[in-house]
C-alpha positions, 0 to 999 in steps of 0.5 A: 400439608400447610407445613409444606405449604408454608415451607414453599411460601417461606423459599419463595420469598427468600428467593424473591427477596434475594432477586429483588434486593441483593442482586441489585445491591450487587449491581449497583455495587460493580464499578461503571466501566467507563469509556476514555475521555480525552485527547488523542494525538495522530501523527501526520501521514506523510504520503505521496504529494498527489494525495497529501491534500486531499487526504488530510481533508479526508482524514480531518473530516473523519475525526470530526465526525468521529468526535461528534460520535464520541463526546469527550474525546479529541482527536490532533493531528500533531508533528513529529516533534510531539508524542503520538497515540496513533502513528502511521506504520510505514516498512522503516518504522523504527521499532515494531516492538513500540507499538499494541498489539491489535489482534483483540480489537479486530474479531473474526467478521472484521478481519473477514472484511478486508482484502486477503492482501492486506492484513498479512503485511501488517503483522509483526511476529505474528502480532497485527500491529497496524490496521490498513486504511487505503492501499494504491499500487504501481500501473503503466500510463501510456501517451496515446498520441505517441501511439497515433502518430506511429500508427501502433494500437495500445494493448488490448484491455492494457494486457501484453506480454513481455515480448509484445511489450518490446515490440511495441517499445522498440516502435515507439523508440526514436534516436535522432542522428543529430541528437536532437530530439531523442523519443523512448519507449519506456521511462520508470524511476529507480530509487530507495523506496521506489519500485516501479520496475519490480514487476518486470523483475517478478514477473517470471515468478520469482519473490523479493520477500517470502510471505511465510517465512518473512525471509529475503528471498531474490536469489536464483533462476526466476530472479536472474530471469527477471532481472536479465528482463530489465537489463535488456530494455536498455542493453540490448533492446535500446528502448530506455534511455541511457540514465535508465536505472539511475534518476529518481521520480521527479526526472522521470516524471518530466521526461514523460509529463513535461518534455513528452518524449517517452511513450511509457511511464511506470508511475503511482496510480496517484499519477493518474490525477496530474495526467487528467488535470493537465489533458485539457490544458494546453500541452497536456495529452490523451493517455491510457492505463497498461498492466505489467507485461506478463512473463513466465508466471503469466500473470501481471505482477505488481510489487508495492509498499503502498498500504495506508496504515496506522499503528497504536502506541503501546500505553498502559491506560487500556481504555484509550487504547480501546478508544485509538482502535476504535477510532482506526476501525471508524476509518475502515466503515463502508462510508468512509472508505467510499468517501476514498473514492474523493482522494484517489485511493482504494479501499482495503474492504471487501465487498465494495465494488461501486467506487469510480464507476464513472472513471473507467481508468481508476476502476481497470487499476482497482481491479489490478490490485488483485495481482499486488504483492505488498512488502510485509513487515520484516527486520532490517528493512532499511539495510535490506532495502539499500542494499537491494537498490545497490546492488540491482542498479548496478546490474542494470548499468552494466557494473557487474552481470545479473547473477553476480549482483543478486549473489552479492545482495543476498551474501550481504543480507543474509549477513545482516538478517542473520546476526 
């Protein structure tokens, strides 16, 4: 018995030992993983002039806060002329393949987090290669004084459809004989990178990019549909001006802001900051905000490439990777995405739904973003886009008809896609 005994005190001891000396032996022994100290370069975000302000102080104040969370690393906004660590990803970045893949930095519950439009566009052969920090999207401002003076309600809840759409503009639209003074219905600009008009040309459910297959995809019935919608509001509906189609922002902006003689501008929702600014000055007026005019889909569609977003730059230093990501998702918290509310931008987050409580205008278009189709990551963008704009412009000025244009565009993308 004292055998067994001794037997068990003997086991115990060694055990004991082990846990108490060896184990910790082992521990001590394992390498510290340490996190990145050092500095981080954040190449500047060349955003639209009526954020570019605000948001720089928004940014700045976030990696002040972020470095003081952080001891040992230094976060610098640099020029394009210096190497970045984070860059902002727009849909002409130059090389997707340039940038870390950020799939492992982002678990189940953080991606749960963000909007369901949001995270899909970011993706590049099936690798997330940016995280969304601010999104904003297209609306339609509407002079309420033009409105008044010819006796015409705005549509309720800013919701019309196509036909109450043209009813309205064809009232609001003016022609003097002398011409003199010339008043239109609507204005929106048209240029590379501008798509203001597009909701008008989906709207009867037709797609520029196919969100699955990330193929081109504006051919058909719908597309012509659409398409034939824009060309009539000045062809056969006379309500847009004669250089509908051709000028870029800035000259539709002054149509509408400055020389106020359209009644409806399709503009940025950062518009919606120079239009407050101006009202209680001398020469500015009252306005409202308006959805797209719904056709055969029956929804207001929104076509946009306005997501906020930065990417990583591949390194092989993984741990200042890891501390880039980590800085990203530090702009994704629910205070600093509310801290947004600041600059004029949304939130790409669920689940925050107390922001511009206050501003009935900005809270009518945060809930308009759920019908905004953002323009994924794709190839040949650039090509694409141009040809796009080329081949749509000409259609709207009467150059070729509608079925003719998007035939062509799509011969000459698919040409450029398929190589």
């Amino acid at each position: 018995m004292r055998k067994i005994i001794s037997f068990i005190l003997i086991i115990f001891i060694l055990i004991w030992s082990y846990n108490l000396f060896i184990d910790n032996f082992i521990k001590i022994d394992k390498p510290e993983v340490k996190p990145y100290k050092g500095v981080i370069n954040i190449l500047d975000t060349p955003i639209e002039e009526g954020y570019r302000h605000s948001y720089r102080k928004w940014l700045q104040d976030r990696i002040a806060g972020f470095e003081r969370n952080n001891p040992g690393i230094y976060m610098e906004l640099v020029s394009g002329e210096e190497t970045p660590d984070i860059v902002p990803i727009t849909l002409n970045f130059s090389d997707f393949s340039l940038l870390e893949s950020l799939d492992d930095h982002l678990d189940g519950d953080e991606r749960e987090g963000f909007k369901h439009q949001v995270l899909k566009p970011l993706a590049y052969d099936k690798e997330l290669k940016a995280i969304p920090i601010a999104m904003s999207t297209y609306v339609l401002y509407i002079n309420l004084e033009k409105f008044d003076q010819k006796g015409i309600m705005a549509p309720l809840n800013g919701e019309w459809t196509y036909e109450e759409f043209i009813d309205i503009l064809g009232e609001l639209t003016y022609v003097d004989p002398d011409d003199e003074v010339d008043e239109y219905g609507l204005m929106a600009p048209m240029g590379l990178g501008n798509y203001h008009i597009w909701g008008i040309i989906l709207s009867d459910g037709a797609e520029m990019i196919n969100p699955r297959r990330l193929r081109y995809n504006f051919y058909g019935e719908k597309a012509i549909k659409g398409l034939e919608r824009v060309i009539d509001l000045r062809n056969e509906y006379a309500v847009v001006p004669s250089t509908f189609g051709k000028v870029d922002r800035d000259a539709a902006w002054k149509m509408f802001h400055e020389d106020q003689n359209i009644a409806v501008y399709i503009g940025g929702s950062w518009d919606i900051r120079a239009l407050d600014k101006s009202y209680g000055d001398e020469g500015g007026f009252n306005f409202d905000i308006a959805s797209y005019p719904t056709g055969d889909k029956g929804l207001p569609m929104v076509l946009s490439n306005d997501i906020i977003s930065y990417g990583v730059m591949s390194d092989s230093d993984s741990k200042k990777v890891e501390a880039c990501a980590k800085f990203l998702k530090y702009l994704t918290t629910d205070s600093s995405q509310r801290e947004l509310e600041d600059v004029g931008l949304f939130t790409v987050k669920r689940g925050i739904d107390d922001m511009y409580n206050d501003n009935m205008k900005m809270k009518r278009i945060e809930e308009s973003l759920a019908h905004v189709q953002y323009i994924p990551f794709v190839d040949d963008w650039m090509g694409i886009e141009a040809i796009i704009h080329e081949e749509i412009s000409k259609a709207i000025s009467a150059e070729k008809p509608s079925y003719e244009a998007i035939e062509e565009a799509k011969n000459r993308i698919d040409e450029i896609t398929e190589k």
